[in-house]
ZAMARGU-4260 file (C-alpha; in steps of 0.2 Angstrom, whole numbers, plus 5000, padded with zeros to 4 digits):
<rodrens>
0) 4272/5973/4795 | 4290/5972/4799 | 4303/5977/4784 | 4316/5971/4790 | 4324/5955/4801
5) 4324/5956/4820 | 4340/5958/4829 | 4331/5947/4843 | 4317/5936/4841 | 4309/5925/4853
10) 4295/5916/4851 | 4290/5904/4867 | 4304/5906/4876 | 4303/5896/4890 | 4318/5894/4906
15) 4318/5883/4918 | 4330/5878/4932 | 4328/5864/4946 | 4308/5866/4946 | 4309/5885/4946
20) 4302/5893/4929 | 4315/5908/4928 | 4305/5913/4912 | 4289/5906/4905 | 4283/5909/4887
25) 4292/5925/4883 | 4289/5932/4866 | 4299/5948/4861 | 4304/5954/4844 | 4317/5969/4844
30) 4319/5976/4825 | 4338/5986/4821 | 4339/6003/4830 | 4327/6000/4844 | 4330/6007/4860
35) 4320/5993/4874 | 4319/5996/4892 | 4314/5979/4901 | 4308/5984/4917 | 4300/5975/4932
40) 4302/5970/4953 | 4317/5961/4956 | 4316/5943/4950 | 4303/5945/4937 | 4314/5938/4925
45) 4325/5952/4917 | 4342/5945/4921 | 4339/5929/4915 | 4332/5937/4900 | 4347/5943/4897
50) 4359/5930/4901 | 4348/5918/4887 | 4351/5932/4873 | 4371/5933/4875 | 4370/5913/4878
55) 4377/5912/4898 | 4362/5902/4898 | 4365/5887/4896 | 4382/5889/4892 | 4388/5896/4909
60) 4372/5896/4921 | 4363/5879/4917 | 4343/5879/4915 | 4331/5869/4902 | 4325/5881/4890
65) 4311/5878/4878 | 4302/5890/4861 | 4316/5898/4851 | 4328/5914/4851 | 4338/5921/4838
70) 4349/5935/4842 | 4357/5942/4825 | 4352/5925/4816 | 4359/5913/4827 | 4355/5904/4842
75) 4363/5908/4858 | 4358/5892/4866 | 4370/5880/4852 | 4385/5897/4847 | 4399/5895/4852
80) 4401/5910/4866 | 4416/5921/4855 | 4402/5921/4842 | 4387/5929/4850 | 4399/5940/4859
85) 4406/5949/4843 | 4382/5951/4839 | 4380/5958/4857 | 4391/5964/4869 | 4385/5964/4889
90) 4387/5975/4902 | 4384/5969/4920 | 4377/5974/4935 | 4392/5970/4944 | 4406/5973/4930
95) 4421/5966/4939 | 4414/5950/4933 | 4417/5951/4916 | 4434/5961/4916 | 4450/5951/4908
100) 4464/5965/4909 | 4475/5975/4924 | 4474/5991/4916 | 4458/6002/4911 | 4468/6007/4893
105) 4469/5986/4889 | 4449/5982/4895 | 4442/5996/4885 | 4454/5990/4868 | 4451/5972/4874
110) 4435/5967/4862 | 4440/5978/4847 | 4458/5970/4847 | 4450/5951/4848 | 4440/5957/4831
115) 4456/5958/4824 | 4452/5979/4819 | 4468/5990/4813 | 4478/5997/4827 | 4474/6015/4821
120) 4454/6011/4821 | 4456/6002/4838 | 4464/6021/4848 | 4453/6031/4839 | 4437/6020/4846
125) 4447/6021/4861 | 4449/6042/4863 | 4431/6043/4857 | 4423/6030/4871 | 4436/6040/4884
130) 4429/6056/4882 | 4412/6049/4879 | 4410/6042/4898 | 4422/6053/4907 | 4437/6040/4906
135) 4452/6049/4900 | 4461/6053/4915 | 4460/6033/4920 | 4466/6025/4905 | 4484/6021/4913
140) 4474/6017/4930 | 4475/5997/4936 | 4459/5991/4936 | 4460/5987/4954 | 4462/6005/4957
145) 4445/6010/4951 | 4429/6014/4961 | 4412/6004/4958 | 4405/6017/4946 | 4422/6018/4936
150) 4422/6001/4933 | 4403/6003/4927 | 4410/6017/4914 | 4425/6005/4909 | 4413/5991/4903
155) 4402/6003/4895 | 4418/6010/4886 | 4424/5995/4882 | 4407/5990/4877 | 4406/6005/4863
160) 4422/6001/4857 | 4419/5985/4851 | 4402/5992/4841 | 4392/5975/4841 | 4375/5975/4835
165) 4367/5974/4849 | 4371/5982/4866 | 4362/5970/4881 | 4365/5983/4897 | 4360/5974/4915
170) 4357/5987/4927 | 4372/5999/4920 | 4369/6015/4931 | 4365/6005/4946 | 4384/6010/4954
175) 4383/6030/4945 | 4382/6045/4952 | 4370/6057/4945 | 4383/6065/4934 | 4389/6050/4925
180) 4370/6043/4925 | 4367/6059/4914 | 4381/6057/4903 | 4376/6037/4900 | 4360/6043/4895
185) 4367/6053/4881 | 4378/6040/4876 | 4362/6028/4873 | 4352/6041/4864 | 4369/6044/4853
190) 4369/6025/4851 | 4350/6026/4846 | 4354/6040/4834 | 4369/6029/4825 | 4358/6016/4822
195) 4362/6002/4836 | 4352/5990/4845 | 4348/5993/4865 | 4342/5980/4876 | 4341/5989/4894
200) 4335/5981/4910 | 4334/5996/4922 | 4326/5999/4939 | 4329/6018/4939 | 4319/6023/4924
205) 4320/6044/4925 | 4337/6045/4914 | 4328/6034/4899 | 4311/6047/4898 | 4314/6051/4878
210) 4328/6041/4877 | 4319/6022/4875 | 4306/6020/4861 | 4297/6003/4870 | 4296/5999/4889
215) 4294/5980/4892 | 4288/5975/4909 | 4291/5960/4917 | 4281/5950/4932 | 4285/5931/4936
220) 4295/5927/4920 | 4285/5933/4910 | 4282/5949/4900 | 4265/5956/4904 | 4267/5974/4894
225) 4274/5979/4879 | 4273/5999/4876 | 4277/6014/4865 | 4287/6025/4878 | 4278/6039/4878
230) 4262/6027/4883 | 4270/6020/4896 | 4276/6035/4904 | 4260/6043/4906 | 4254/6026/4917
235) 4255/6027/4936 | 4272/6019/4943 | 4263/6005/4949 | 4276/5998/4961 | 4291/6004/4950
240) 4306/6018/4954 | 4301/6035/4949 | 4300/6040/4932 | 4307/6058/4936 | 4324/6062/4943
245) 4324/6064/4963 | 4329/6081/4969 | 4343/6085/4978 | 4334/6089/4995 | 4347/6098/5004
250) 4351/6088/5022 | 4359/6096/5040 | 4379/6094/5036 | 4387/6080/5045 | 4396/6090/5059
255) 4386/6093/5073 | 4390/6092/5091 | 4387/6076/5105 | 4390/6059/5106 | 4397/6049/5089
260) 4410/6045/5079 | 4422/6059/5073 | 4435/6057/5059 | 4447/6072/5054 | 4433/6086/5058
265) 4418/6076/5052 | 4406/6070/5065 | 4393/6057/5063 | 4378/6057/5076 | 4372/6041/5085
270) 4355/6037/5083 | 4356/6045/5068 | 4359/6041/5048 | 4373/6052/5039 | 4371/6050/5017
275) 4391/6052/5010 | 4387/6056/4994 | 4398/6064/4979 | 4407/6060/4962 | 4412/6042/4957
280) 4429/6040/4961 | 4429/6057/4974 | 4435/6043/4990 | 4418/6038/4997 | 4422/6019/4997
285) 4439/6025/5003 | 4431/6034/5019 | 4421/6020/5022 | 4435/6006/5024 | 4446/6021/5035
290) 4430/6020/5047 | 4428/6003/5048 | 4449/5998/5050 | 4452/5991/5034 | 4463/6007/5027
295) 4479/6017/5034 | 4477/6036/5035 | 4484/6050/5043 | 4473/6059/5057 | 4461/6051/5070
300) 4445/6040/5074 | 4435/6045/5091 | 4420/6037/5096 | 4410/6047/5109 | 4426/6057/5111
305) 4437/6042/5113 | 4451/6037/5101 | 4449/6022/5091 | 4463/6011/5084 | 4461/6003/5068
310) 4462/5987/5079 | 4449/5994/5089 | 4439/6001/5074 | 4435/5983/5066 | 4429/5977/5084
315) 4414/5990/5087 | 4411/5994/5068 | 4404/5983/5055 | 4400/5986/5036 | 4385/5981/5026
320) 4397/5979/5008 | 4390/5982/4990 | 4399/5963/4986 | 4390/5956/5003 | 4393/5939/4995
325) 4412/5942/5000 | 4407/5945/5020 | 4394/5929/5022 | 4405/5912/5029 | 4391/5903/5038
330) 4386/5884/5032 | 4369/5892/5039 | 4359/5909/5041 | 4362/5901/5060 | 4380/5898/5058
335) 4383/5914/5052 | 4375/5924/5068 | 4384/5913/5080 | 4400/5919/5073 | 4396/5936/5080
340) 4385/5931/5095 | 4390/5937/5111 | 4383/5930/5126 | 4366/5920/5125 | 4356/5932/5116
345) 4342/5925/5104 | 4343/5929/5087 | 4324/5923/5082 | 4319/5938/5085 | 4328/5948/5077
350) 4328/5940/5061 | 4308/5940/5062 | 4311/5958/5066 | 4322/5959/5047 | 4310/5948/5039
355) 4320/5932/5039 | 4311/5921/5050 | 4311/5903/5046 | 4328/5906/5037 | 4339/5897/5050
360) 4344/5882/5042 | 4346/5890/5024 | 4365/5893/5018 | 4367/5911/5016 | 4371/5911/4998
365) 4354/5902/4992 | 4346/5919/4999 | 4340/5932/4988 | 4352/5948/4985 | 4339/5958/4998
370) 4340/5944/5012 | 4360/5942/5011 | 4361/5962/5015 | 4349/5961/5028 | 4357/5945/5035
375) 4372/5956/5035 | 4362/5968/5044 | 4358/5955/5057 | 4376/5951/5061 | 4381/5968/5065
380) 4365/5971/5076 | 4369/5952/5083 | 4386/5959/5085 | 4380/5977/5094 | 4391/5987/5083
385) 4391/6003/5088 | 4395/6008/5069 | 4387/6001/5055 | 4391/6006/5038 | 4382/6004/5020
390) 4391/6006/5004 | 4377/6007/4991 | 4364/5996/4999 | 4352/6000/4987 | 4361/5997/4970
395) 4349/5986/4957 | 4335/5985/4970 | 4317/5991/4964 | 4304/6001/4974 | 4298/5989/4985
400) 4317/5981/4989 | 4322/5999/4993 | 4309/6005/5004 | 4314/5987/5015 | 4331/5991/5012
405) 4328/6009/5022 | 4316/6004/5035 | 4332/5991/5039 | 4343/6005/5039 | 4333/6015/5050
410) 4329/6003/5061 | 4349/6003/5064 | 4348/6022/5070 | 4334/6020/5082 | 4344/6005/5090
415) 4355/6019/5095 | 4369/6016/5081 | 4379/6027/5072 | 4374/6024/5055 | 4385/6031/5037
420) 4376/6027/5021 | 4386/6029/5005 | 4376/6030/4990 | 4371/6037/4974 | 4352/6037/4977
425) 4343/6052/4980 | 4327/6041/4984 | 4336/6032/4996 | 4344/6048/5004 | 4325/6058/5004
430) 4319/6043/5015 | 4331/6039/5025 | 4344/6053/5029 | 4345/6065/5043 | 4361/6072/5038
435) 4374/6073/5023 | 4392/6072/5020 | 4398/6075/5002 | 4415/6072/4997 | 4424/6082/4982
440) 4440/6074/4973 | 4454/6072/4975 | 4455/6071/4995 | 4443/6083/5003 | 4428/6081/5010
445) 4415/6094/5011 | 4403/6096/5022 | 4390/6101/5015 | 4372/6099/5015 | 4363/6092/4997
450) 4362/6109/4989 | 4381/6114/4994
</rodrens>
């Protein structure tokens, strides 16, 4: 018997949009202080979850819903938006969407200043959240400036700050490194241990073993276990990421001889797939758009011992983005090829090939988030880049979306391209890796294999 009323309680809860049933009768109680971890494939349902409990549904993203939810005593569905945002504050998966200032110091004091706290409350939160997830050296930093996984910590600070009742975190280490996955998961147990509310949808479950009380999975909208955390750990995995953290398998450094791309004394192999790996914020991203033409350095680009122009770079190089939504401009999965075509080659193939067959006449952006990467993927093969590169391909996909998401990558390699992977996923890098570059901050980058 329950002492005491449930921060969320949904009894029914049923979402529905253009005849797709995003959720179907979800019942979920969440009492003060629990920790849940909603876990589950991508697109069972945790997203939309979410989005119902902090009301962008139906407020922002439209859908019929039907049952009932009460999230700190009100309905989300018929609040205004300010109100259910000072009950639960949201972190995204991809933060820049909910960001409102230009500099990190403002976005972390943005939620606690709208609530009207005293000044001297306000910086204190502030130095506390800093410290907290690693922040204090950015706090004068433009948020423009800021690498994926820095802008994760930022909404999680700015998140803290504004101490709501309940914390709804979407994927929140999808864009960490290891480091700062470790220190976000001491942050939720300190949360736990304070007495707030955690709602958590996670793919990558090792940093919550004894942090979480209950796991919540979810297939097809609708929640088909409800555990004790201790219970559900000692289950097999059943499709899901691993429940311990990977191992730093230590890979071949990225500077051996032959044929491939070289840039300032690092080579990367044809045929091969080279892992840059390292801190948030150490210049992965940075390394990437100096490979591909899109950033001015000092020193030089050879490809098979031939100097490339930035000109040159973005003509045999293409990029597989985090954002791909920003690099898709096709009417059509059709269109978009033939903007890359050269000669007549048919493309049938190889979308069968990338398992996109019988896509052709679909826009781009009514795909799913694994089919737009690897309809990216399909314009730099239609292209015949010679360099393909991958920044996080892998963030907020589960097992099974991952594992695809390699064989693609691979598949790249054996098609005789040079292939640069930058991620934070050590299950990504044990399957698909057959050498490593890490880069240390500020500027350098080490060569080093995993255990270096």
């Amino acid at each position: 018997m329950h002492s005491s009323r449930p921060v969320v309680h949904a009894r029914g809860l049923t979402l529905t949009t253009e005849q797709t049933v995003l959720l179907d009768d979800v019942n979920l109680r969440v009492d003060p202080g629990e920790a849940v971890l909603i876990t589950g494939r991508s697109g069972a349902g945790k997203s939309s979850l979410l989005r119902v409990l902090n009301g962008l549904v139906p407020h922002v993203y439209p859908g019929s819903l039907s049952g009932s939810v009460e999230v700190g005593g009100i309905d989300p569905a018929t609040a205004d938006l300010a109100v259910t945002g000072r009950i639960a504050a949201t972190v995204f998966q991809n933060p820049r969407t909910q960001f409102f200032a230009t500099d990190v110091l403002s976005e972390i004091a943005l939620g606690a200043s709208n609530a009207g706290l005293p000044r001297e409350d306000i910086l204190r939160r502030i130095d506390e959240a800093a410290e907290r997830f690693e922040l204090t050296g950015l706090l004068g930093r433009g948020m423009t400036e800021l690498s994926g996984g820095e802008r994760q910590r930022v909404a999680l600070a700015a998140a803290v700050v504004s101490r709501p009742r309940l914390y709804l975190l979407d994927e929140p280490t999808a864009n960490l490194d290891a480091a700062s996955t470790r220190h976000f998961a001491e942050a939720v147990r300190d949360l736990r241990e304070s007495g707030a509310t955690l709602i958590i949808a996670e793919h990558r479950l090792h940093h919550l073993v004894g942090v979480v009380d209950r796991v919540v999975r979810m297939e097809g909208g609708r929640i088909v276990s409800d555990l004790p955390a201790e219970e559900f750990w000692a289950m097999p995995r059943a499709g899901l990421r691993s429940f311990e953290e990977p191992p730093e398998n230590p890979l071949p450094p990225a500077s051996l001889g032959g044929d491939g791309l070289t840039v300032e004394n690092a080579r990367f192999p044809r045929g091969a797939v080279t892992c840059v790996t390292g801190r948030n914020g150490a210049g992965k991203s940075t390394l990437l758009r100096m490979v591909v033409g899109l950033h001015k350095a000092k020193g030089k680009v050879r490809l098979d011992g031939k100097e490339l122009s930035p000109r040159r770079r973005r003509a045999v190089c293409a990029a597989v983005m985090q954002d791909v939504n920003r690099q898709l401009f096709g009417e059509s999965v059709e269109d978009e090829l033939r903007l890359g075509l050269r000669g007549r080659r048919d493309f049938r193939a190889l979308l069968a090939s990338l398992g996109l067959a019988g896509l052709e006449d679909r826009h781009p952006l009514s795909l799913s988030g694994g089919q737009r990467q690897r309809l990216a993927v399909a314009t730099a093969r239609i292209a015949e880049a010679e360099v393909i590169v991958f920044d996080e391909p892998t963030s907020g996909l589960d097992l099974e979306a991952m594992e695809q998401m390699a064989e693609v990558i691979r598949s790249c390699a054996e098609q005789g391209a040079v292939v640069i992977v930058v991620t934070h996923d050590r299950e990504l890098v044990d399957r698909v890796g057959d050498y490593e570059l890490r880069v240390i901050p500020p500027q350098t980058p080490a060569r080093s294999g995993a255990g270096g």
